[in-house]
C-alpha positions in Angstrom: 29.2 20.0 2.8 27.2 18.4 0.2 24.8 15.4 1.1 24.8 12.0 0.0 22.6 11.0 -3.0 20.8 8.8 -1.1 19.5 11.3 1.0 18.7 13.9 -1.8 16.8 11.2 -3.2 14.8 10.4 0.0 14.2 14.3 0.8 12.4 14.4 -2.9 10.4 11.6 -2.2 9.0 13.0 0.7 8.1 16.1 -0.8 6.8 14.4 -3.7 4.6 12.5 -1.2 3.4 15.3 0.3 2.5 17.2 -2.7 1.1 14.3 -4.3 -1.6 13.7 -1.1 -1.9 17.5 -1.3 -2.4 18.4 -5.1 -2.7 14.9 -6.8 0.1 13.2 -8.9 -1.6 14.9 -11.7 -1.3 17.9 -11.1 2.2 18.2 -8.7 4.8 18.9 -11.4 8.2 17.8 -11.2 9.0 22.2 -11.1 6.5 21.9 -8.1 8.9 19.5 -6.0 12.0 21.2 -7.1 10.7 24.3 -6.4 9.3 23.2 -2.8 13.3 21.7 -2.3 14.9 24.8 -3.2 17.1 22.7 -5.9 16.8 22.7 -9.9 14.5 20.8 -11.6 17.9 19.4 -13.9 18.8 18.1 -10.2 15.4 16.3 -9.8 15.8 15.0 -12.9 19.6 13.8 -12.2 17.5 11.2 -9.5 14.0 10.9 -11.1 13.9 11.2 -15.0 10.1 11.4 -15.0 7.1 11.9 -12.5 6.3 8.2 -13.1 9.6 7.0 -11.9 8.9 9.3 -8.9 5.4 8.1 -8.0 6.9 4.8 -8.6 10.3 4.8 -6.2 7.4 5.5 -3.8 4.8 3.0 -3.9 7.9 0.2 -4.7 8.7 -0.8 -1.6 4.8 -1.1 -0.6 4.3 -3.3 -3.0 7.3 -5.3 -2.5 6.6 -5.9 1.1 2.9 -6.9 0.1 3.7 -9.2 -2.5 6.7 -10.8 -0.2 3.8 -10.6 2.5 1.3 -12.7 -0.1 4.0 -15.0 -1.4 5.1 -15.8 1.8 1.8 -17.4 3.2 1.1 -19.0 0.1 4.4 -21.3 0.7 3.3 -22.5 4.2 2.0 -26.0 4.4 0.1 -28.0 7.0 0.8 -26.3 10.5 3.0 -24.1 9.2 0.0 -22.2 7.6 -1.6 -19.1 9.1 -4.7 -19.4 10.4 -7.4 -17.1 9.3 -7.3 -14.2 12.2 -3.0 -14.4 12.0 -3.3 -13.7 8.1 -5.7 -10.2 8.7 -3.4 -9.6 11.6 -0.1 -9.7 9.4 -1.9 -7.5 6.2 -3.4 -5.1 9.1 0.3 -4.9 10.1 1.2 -4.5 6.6 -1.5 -1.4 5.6 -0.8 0.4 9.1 3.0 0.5 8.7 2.4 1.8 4.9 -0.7 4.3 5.5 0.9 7.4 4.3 1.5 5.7 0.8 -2.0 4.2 0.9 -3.4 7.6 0.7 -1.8 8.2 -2.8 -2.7 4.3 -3.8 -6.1 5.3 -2.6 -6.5 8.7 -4.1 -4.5 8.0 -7.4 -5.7 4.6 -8.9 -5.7 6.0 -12.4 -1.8 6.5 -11.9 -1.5 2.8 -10.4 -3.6 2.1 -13.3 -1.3 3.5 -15.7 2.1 2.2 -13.7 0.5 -1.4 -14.0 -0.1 -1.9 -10.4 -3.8 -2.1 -9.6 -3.5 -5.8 -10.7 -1.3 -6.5 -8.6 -2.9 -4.9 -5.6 -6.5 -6.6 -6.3 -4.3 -9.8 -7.0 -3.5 -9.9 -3.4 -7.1 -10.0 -2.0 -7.9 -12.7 -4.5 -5.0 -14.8 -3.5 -5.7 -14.5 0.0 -9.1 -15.0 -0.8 -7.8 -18.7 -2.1 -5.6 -18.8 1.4 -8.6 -18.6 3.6 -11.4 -20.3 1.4 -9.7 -22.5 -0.4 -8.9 -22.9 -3.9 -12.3 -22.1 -5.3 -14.1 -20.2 -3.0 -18.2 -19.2 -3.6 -18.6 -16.0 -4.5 -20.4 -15.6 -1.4 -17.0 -16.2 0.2 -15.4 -13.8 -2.3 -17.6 -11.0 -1.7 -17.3 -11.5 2.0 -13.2 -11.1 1.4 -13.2 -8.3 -0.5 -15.2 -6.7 2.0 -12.7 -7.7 4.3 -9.2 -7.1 3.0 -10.9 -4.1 1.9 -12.1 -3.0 4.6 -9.2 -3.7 6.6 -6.9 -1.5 4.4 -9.7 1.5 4.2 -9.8 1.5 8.6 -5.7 2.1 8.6 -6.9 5.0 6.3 -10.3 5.7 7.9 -9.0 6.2 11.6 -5.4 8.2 11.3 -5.6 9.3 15.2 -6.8 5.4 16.8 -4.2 3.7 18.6 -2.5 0.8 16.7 -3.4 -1.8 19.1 -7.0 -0.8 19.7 -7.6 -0.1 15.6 -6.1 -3.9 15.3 -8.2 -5.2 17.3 -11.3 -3.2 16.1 -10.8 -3.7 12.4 -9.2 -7.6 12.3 -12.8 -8.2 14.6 -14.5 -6.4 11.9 -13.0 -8.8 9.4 -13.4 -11.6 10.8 -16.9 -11.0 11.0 -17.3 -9.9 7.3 -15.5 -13.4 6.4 -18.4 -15.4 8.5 -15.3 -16.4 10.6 
C-alpha cells in the first residue's frame, strides 16, 4: 500500500526539521533527508525541488499565522482593539504553538535572510510596536518593544520544559514590564 502524497510530503518535512535543528540548513543535504527516509533523493525532489523550497514549506505556515495574527489586530477599531497585555498574550500564544520552527528561525537567520523573511519577521515587532504606542512611538518606547516581543519569543525558546500556563504568565509579566506597562 502506497501512502498519500500528502503524507510523504509531511514525513520529509519532519525529518528535514529535525536535521536542520540538528546539523543546520547548511549543511543537512537534500541526500541527508532522503537518506534518513529510506527513499531516493529523485523522490524528494518529486515534492521539494530544492532545499529552499524545503526550509520554506516549513517556516510558511509560521509566518502565515503571524502575519494573519499582525494583520488581524491592526483592523480592530475602538473597543474592538486589544488591549496591551491581550496582544502579548495572543503572540505568546502564537511563538509557543510554533517553538519547534523557531529554533531553525532562530538558529538559521542567514537562510530567512536569503528566503526574504527576516523583514517580515522584524516587521511584525515594529507594527505591534505602532499597536501599543501609537503611531510614532519614542524610541524609548521602541527599545522597550523590542525587548519585549523579543523577549517574549526567546522564553517559548529559552524554557522548553515550563508549563504553558505558568511560562505565559511568567514571560507576558515580563513584558509588560519591559514595555513600562
Amino acid at each position: 500500500m502506497t501512502r498519500p502524497a500528502s503524507d510523504t510530503r509531511h514525513r520529509i518535512q519532519t525529518v528535514a526539521r529535525e536535521l536542520f535543528t540538528q546539523k543546520g540548513v547548511q549543511r543537512t543535504s537534500l541526500q541527508d533527508i532522503a537518506d534518513r527516509l529510506g527513499i531516493t533523493k529523485p523522490a524528494l525532489y518529486y515534492h521539494f525541488p530544492s532545499r529552499e523550497d524545503l526550509v520554506r514549506s516549513i517556516l510558511q505556515p509560521l509566518l502565515d499565522e503571524g502575519e494573519r495574527f499582525v494583520t488581524e489586530h491592526e483592523r480592530r477599531r475602538g473597543k474592538a482593539r486589544a488591549t496591551p497585555r491581550e496582544l502579548l498574550e495572543g503572540f505568546f500564544d502564537f511563538h509557543y504553538k510554533h517553538r519547534a520552527d523557531l529554533v531553525l528561525v532562530v538558529s538559521e537567520l542567514t537562510t530567512l535572510a536569503d528566503l526574504g523573511s527576516i523583514d517580515m519577521l522584524l516587521g511584525w515587532r515594529e507594527r505591534l510596536t505602532r499597536l501599543v504606542f501609537g503611531p510614532r512611538p519614542t524610541l524609548e518606547q521602541a527599545t522597550r518593544a523590542v525587548i519585549a516581543f523579543g523577549g517574549l519569543q526567546d522564553c517559548c525558546l529559552q524554557f522548553p520544559d515550563a508549563l504553558h500556563d505558568e511560562l505565559r504568565r511568567a514571560t507576558v509579566d515580563g513584558a509588560m514590564a519591559a514595555l513600562g506597562l
